[in-house]
Residue, then its C-alpha position, 0 to 999 in steps of 0.5 A: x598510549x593509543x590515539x582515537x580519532x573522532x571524525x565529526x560532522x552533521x548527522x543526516x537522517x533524512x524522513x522518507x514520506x509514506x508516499x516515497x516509501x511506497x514509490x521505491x519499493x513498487x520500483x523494485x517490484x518491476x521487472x527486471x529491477x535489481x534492488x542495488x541499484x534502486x537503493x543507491x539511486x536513492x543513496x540508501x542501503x537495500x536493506x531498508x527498502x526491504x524493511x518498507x517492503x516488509x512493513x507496507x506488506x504487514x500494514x496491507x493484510x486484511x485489506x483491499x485497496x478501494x477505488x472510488x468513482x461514480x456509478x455510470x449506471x445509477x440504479x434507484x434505491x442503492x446506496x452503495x455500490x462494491x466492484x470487486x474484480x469478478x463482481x459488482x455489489x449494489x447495497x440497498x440503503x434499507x440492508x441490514x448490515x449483517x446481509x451486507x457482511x454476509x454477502x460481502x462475505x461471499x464474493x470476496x476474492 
């Protein structure tokens, strides 16, 4: 008859933040940055971060990140106002919202 050992103790499945998923895979994205040791700095395997870099890429499509600040230059009459990197957009509070999403449209990257 064969002996099984059974080695028991606390499982640990730890929760990583969305913030904390994000800070490991921009680490990786640096220069230089070997995955290896990112992940074992960070006790896991580098597979995972693989993983996040793969779901942060999928959740990402379609969007641009925003950033909101004020206007130093307010101009009378706008309502909102788009800075895309070649281009600043100052929508009317009176557009239509199909001249909007045509314009919008137009400028995007």
């Amino acid at each position: 008859m064969s002996q099984i050992t059974v080695i028991s103790g606390p499982e640990r499945q730890r929760v990583w933040t969305d913030q904390q998923k994000r800070e490991l895979v921009s680490a990786v994205s640096a220069p230089g940055a070997k995955v290896a040791e990112i992940a074992r700095r960070a006790d896991l395997r580098p597979n995972q971060i693989y993983r996040w870099r793969r779901q942060i890429e999928q959740a990402a499509q379609g969007f641009a990140e925003v950033q909101v600040k004020a206007d130093p230059l307010p101009v009378p009459g706008s309502a909102i106002t788009v800075e895309f990197e070649p281009a600043i957009v100052r929508i009317p509070s009176g557009a239509s919202p199909g001249l909007v999403s045509a314009v919008l449209r137009s400028v995007k990257p």
